[in-house]
C-alpha positions, 0 to 999 in steps of 0.5 A: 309373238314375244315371250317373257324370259325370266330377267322380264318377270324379274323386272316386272315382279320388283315394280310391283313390290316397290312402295308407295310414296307416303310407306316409304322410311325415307319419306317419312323421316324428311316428313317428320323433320320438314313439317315441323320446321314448316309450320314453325317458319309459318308460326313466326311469318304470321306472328310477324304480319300480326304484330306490325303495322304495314302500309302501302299508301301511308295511311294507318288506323289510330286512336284519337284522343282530343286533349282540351285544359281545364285552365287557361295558361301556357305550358311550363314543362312537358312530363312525357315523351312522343309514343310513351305509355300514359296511365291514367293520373300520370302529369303530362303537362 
């Protein structure tokens, strides 16, 4: 039957005192810089999905509005450009 020398009960008694993952300082300091720079990418991934339109068959909601004259005529001048912000009062024809 073997027996344990002394160089054994070493290797065994520096196993048992070895830390768990989530004790150890090197751990925790790569934690504390890499969760942060992880949530803050994920901030900015999803600020970017809610901020842009995407779309894989070219169909995007909008609003419609229908515009009718309330006089007959033809169009003189065109006040507003293609995708411009309109407040209410603004002449556009």
């Amino acid at each position: 039957m073997p027996t344990l020398s002394d160089s054994d009960a070493t290797v065994v008694s520096a196993d048992e005192k070895r830390l768990p993952l989530y004790k150890r300082p090197l751990v925790i300091i790569i934690s504390m810089i890499l969760v942060p720079v992880m949530l803050g990418l994920a901030a900015l991934l999803m600020g970017h999905a809610w901020t842009r339109e995407s779309t894989d068959d070219a169909f995007v909601d909008a609003n419609i509005v229908f515009m009718a004259p309330r006089v007959a005529g033809n169009v003189i001048a065109l006040h507003v450009n293609d995708n411009q912000l309109v407040s209410q009062g603004d002449p556009l024809f």
